[in-house]
C-alpha positions in Angstrom: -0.2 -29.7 6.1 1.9 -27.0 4.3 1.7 -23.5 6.0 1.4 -20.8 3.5 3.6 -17.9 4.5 1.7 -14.9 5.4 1.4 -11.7 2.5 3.0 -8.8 4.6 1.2 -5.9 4.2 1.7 -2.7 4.7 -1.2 0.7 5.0 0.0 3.9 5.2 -1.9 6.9 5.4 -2.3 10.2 8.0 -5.2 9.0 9.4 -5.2 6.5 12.6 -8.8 5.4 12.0 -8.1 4.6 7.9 -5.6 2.2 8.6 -7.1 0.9 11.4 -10.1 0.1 10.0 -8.3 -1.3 6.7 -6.3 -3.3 8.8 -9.4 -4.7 11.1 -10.9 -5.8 7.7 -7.8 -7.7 6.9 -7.7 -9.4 9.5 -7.4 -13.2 8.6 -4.7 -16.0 8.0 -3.4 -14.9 4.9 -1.9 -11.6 6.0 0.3 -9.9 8.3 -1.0 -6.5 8.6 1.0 -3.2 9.9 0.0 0.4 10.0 2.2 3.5 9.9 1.0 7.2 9.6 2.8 9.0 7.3 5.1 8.4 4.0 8.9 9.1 5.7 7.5 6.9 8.5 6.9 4.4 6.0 10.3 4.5 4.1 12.0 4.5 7.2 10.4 1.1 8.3 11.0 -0.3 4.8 14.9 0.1 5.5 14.8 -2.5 8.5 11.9 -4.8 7.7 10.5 -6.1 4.0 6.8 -6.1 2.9 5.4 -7.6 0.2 2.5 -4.7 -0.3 2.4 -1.3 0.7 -0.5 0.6 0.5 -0.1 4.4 0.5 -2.7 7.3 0.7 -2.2 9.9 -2.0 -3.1 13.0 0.1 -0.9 13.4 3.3 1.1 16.0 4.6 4.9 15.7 3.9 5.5 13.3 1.8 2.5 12.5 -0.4 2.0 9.1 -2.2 3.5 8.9 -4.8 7.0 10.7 -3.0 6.2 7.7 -0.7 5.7 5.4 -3.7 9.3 6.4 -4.6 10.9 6.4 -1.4 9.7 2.7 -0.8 11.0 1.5 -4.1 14.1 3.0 -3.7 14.6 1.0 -0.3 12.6 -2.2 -1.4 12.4 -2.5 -5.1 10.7 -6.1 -5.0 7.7 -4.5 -2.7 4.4 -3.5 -4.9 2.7 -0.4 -4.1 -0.7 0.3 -4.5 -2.3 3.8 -4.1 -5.4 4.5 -2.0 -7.2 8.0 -2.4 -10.8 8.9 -1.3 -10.3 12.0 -4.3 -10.6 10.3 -7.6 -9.7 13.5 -9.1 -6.5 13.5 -8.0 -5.8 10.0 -8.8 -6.7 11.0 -12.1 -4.2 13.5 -11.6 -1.1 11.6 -10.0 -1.6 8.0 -12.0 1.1 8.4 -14.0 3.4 10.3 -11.3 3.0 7.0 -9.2 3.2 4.6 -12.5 6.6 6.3 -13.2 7.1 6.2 -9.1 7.6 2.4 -9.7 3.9 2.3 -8.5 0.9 -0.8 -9.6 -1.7 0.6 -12.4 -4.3 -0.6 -9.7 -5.7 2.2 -7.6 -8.0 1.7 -4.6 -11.1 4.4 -3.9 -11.8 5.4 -0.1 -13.9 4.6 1.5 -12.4 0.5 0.8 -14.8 -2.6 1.4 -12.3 -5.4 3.2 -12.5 -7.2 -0.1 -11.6 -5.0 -2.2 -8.5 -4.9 -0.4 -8.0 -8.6 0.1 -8.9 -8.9 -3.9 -6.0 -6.0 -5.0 -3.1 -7.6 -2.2 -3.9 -11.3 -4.4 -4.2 -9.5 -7.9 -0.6 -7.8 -7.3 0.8 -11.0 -5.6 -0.2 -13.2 -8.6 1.4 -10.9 -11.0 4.7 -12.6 -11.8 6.0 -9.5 -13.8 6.0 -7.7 -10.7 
């Protein structure tokens, strides 16, 4: 039997019960799942380790997310960053900032279903021009 290397996945947001809760959902054999609160946080862990997603919440203090979006490119140009934001205003008003962040054109809506996020981490992973 061939073992299928796990998607590492990254959430980041300010909140401790969003990323837990994303990452309880996720919970299953195709991904390693880690947390971190807050966008510098995030860059910083980026430095030492490589993921192959990083989710990011729009709206957090310091950095926001598409500063994070940035940030993580800059340190790991091969990782794809989606944006999560329970304000679809102001994705409306930060999708291009985050497109021309080096950010995906797929943007998650809080509160997420498990699937969704499962569905977007395979989408991204698929996409060869990535």
């Amino acid at each position: 039997m061939i073992m299928m290397k796990k998607i590492k996945v990254l959430i980041v947001d300010d909140e401790e019960i969003v990323v837990q809760g994303i990452k309880k959902g996720l919970n299953s054999s195709k991904f390693d799942v880690q947390t971190i609160l807050g966008g510098q946080h995030a860059i910083d862990l980026l430095k030492k380790e490589f993921f192959d997603v990083v989710f990011v919440d729009l709206i957090m203090p310091g950095l926001n997310g598409v500063e994070t979006c940035a940030g993580v490119k800059k340190v790991s140009p091969k990782t794809r960053v989606l944006l999560l934001s329970g304000f679809p205003k102001e994705i409306e008003k930060y999708s291009m900032a985050f497109l021309e962040a080096g950010g995906r054109d797929l943007f998650l809506r809080k509160p997420l279903m498990a699937d969704e996020v499962a569905d977007a981490i395979i989408a991204v992973m698929a996409d060869k021009n990535a």
